[in-house]
C-alpha positions in Angstrom: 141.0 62.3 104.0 142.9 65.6 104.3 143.3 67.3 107.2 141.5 70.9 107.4 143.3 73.2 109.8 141.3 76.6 109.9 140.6 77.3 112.6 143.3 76.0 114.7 145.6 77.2 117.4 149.5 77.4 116.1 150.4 75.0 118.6 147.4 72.2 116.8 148.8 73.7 113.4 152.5 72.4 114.9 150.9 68.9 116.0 149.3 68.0 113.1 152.2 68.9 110.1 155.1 67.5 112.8 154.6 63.6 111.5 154.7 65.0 108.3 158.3 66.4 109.0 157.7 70.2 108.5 159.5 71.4 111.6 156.7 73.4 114.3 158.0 76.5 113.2 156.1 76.7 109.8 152.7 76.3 111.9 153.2 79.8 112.6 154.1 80.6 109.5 150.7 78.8 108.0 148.6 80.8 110.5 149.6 83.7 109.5 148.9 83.3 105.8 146.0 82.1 106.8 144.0 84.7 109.5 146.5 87.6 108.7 146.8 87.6 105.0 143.3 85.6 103.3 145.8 83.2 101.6 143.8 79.6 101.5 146.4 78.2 98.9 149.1 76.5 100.3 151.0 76.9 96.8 150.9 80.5 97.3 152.7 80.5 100.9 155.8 81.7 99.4 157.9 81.7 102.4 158.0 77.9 102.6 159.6 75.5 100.2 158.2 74.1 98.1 158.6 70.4 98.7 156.7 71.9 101.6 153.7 73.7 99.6 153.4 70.1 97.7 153.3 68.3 100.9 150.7 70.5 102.9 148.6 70.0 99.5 148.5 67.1 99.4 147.5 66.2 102.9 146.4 69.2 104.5 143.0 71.6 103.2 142.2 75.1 104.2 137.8 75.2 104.6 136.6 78.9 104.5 133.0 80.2 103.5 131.4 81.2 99.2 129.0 83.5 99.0 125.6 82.4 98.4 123.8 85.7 98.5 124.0 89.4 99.9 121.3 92.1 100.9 122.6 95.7 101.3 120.3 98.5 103.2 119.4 101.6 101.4 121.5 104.0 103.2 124.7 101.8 102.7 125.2 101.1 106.7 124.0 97.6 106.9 125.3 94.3 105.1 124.2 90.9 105.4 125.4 88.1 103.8 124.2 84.4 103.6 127.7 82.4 102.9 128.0 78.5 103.0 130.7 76.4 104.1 132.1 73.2 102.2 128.9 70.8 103.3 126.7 72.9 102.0 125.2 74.1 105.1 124.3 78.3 105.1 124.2 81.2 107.7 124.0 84.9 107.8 126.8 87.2 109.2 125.9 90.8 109.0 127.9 93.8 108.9 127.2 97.4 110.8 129.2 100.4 110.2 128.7 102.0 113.6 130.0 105.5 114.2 132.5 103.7 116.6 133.7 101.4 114.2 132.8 98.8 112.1 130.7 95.5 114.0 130.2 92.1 112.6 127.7 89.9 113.8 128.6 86.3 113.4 126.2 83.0 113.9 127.1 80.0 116.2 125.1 77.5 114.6 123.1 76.4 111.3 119.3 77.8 112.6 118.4 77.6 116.6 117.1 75.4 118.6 115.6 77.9 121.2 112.3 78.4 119.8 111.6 82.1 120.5 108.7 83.5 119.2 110.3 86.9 118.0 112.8 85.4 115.8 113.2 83.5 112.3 116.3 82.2 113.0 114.1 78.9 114.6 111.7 79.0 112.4 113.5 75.6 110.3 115.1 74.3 113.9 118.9 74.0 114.3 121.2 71.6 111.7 124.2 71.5 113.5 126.8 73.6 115.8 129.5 75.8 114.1 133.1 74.6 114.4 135.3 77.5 115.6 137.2 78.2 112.6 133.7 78.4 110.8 132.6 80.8 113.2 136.2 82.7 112.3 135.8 82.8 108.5 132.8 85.0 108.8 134.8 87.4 110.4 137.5 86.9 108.1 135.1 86.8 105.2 134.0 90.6 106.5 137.5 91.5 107.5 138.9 91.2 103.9 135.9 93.1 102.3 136.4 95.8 104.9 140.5 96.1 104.1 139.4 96.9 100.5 138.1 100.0 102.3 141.5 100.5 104.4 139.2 99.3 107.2 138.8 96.6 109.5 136.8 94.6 112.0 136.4 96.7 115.5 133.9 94.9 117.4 132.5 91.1 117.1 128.6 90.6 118.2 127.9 86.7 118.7 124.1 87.7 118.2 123.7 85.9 115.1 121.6 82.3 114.5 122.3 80.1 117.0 122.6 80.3 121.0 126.2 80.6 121.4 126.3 79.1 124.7 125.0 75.8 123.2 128.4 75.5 121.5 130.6 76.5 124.4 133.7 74.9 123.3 133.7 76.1 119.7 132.4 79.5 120.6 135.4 79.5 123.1 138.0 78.5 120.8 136.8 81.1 118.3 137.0 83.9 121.0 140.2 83.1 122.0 141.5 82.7 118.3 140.5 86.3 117.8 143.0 87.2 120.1 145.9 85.9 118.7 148.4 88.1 117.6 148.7 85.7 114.5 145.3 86.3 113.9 143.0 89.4 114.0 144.3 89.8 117.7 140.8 92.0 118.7 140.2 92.8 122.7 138.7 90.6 124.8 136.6 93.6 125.4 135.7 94.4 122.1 133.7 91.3 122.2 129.9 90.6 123.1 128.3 87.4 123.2 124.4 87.3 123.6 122.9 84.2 125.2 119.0 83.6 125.8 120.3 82.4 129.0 121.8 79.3 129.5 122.5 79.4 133.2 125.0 76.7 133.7 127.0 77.9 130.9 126.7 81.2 131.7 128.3 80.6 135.3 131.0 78.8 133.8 131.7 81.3 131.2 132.0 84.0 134.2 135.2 81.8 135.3 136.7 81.9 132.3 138.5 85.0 133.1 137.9 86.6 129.7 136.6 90.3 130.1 133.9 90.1 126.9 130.5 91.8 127.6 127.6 89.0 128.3 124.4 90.3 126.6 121.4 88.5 127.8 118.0 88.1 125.8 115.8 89.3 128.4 112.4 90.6 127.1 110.7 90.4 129.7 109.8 91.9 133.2 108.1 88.4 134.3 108.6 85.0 134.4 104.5 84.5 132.6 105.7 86.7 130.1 108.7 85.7 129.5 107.8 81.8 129.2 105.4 82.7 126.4 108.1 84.9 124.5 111.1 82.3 125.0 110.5 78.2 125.7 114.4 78.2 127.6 112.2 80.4 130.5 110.6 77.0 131.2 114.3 75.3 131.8 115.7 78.6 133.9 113.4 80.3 135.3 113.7 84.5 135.2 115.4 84.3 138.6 117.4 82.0 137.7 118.9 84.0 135.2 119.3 87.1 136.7 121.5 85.2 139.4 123.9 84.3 136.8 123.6 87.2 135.2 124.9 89.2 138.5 127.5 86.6 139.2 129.0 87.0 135.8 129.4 90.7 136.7 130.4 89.9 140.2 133.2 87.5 138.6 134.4 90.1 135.6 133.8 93.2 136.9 131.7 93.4 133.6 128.7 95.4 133.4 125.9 92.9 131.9 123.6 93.7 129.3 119.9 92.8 129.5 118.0 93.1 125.3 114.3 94.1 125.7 112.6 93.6 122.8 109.7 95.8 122.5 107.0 93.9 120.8 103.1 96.1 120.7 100.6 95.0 123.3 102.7 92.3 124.2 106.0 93.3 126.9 105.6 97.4 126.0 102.8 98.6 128.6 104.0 101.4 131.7 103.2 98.3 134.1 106.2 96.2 132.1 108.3 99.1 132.2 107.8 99.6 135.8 107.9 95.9 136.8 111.4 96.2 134.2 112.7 99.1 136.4 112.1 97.0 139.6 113.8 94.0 138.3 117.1 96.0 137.1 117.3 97.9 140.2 120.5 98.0 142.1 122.2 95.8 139.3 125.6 96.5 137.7 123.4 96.6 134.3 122.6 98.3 130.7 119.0 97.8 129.1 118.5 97.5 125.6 115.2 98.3 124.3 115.1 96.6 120.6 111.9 97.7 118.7 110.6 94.7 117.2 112.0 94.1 113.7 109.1 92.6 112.4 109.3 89.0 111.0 106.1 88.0 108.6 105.7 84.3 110.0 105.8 85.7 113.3 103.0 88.5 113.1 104.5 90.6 116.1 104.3 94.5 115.4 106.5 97.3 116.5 105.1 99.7 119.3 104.9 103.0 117.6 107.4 105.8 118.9 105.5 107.4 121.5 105.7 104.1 123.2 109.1 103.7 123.2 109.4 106.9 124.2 107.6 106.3 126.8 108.7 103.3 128.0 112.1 104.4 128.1 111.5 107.3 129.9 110.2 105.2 132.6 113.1 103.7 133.2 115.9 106.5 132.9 112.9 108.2 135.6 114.1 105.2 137.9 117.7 105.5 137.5 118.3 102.4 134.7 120.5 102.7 132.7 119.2 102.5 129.3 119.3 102.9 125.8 116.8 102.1 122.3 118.7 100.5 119.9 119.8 102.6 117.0 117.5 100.6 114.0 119.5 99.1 111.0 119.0 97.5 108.2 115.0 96.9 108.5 115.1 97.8 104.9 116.7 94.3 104.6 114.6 92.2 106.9 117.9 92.2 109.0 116.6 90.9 111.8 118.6 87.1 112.5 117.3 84.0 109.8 115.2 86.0 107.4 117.8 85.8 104.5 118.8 82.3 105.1 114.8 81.3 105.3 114.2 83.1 102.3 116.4 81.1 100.4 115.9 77.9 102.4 112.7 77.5 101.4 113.1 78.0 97.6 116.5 76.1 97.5 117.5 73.1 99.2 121.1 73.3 98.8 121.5 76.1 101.5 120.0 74.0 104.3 
């Protein structure tokens, strides 16, 4: 069976072609076709012989993503795209031209296993973990769309399907492969991964030493309410995770930030944005208020604007620090799953 190496460190690259007898300094070489120029055809690595090319072919294979189908919002800010990878297996990576730059938002696993009950990326359970060098092509994929624009990737959003933190060492490997200067070689800081809050993992990730912002899936002010929105509440408790959450900011000197999403008659009433403003009090913190992007097997609605409004103000009357996220894509059912469930259920194949 050939070997794939996407998605491996120059020094792996150098392990795995040495018994072969290409000498270590091609692995850089390789790597650099590979994340640097989109070239996933050994033949046409033209700075290597090509007794070398035939070798590499005939042992060695480069796995990257097809596109199986693409949604594009009305007002041409918004992108999603539902590629597979060489089992089959589907997920959706979603592009955001921000006025700060251009964000991709790249998924962990195939579906989640977290069950909560605002978001179709559960609704079919979880297949399997992403490798890293999966999780890598979809920015890769996005990057080379993006340079026929004279643009490029700016900031990476591990929001996608999938709890990140329940494929630490992949999700690892594919934040430190974006640093590489043989690769995209993106800022530690222009990274943020989003976690429903995986306290063990989360502690460990704070001694990593890598200065990416931790988003955490809040939603909710209490530990009733947040059990009913999220089944991980009933593992680590609300406490629990706001523990973690300061000591990853005590660790990084990283301010954390907490997602809220707003959901009508549910986690939006003044008492939930009081019992909010208590909770993030004295905290080196950012709220996120996310109005509900509806999903139709969920049957959660959106609070209309005055709440928002409302509720927001409430918090920036208590000193939080706080913002409503900037809507995108609802056009496109963008919220996380929706396109891969849509085609999940009326094609096998994408599972």
């Amino acid at each position: 069976m050939k070997i794939d190496i996407f998605g491996m460190f120059v020094d792996e690259i150098a392990q795995v072609i040495h018994p072969y007898g290409l000498p270590k300094y091609r692995a850089l070489q390789i790597a650099k076709w590979m994340y640097q120029c989109g070239v996933y055809d050994f033949d046409n690595m033209t700075n290597l012989s090509k007794d070398h090319r035939a070798l590499l072919m005939d042992n060695f294979v480069i796995h990257t993503v097809a596109t199986q189908a693409v949604q594009q919002s009305s007002d041409g800010k918004t992108s999603k795209y539902l590629v597979s990878f060489h089992d089959g297996s589907a997920v959706e990576t979603v592009l955001m031209r921000q006025p700060y730059g251009n964000s991709v938002c790249v998924s962990t696993q195939v579906g989640c296993a977290m069950g909560c009950v605002f978001c179709a990326s559960t609704l079919n359970g979880v297949t399997r973990n992403l490798s890293g060098g999966e999780i890598l092509a979809q920015v890769l994929y996005i990057n080379r769309l993006l340079q026929q624009e004279q643009a490029a990737v700016n900031n990476i959003v591990i929001m996608g399907s999938g709890e990140p933190l329940a494929n630490y060492d992949n999700v690892l490997k594919f934040i430190r492969l974006c640093h590489e200067e043989y690769s995209i070689h993106l800022s530690y800081r222009s990274i943020t991964l989003s976690t429903s809050g995986l306290v063990p993992e989360m502690n460990q990730l704070a001694r990593e030493g890598l200065p990416i912002t931790l988003s955490i899936s809040l939603h909710a002010p209490t530990n009733e309410i947040r059990s009913q929105l999220m089944p991980i509440n009933n593992r680590y408790s609300l406490p629990e995770v706001m523990d973690a959450g300061d000591y990853y900011a005590e660790q990084t000197g990283r301010r954390v930030t907490y997602e809220y999403v707003l959901i009508s008659d549910v986690n939006d009433k003044i008492e939930h944005a009081g019992q909010l403003a208590a909770l993030m009090k004295g905290r080196l913190a950012n709220v996120n208020l996310i109005p509900v992007n509806p999903v139709m097997e969920r049957g959660l609605l959106r609070p209309d604007n005055k709440r928002i409004q409302q509720f927001e103000k409430i918090l920036l009357d208590k000193k939080i620090n706080v913002t409503v996220r900037r809507e995108m894509g609802t056009d496109i059912r963008a919220a996380c799953g929706q396109l891969r469930n849509n085609v999940v259920n009326n094609s096998p194949k994408a599972r």
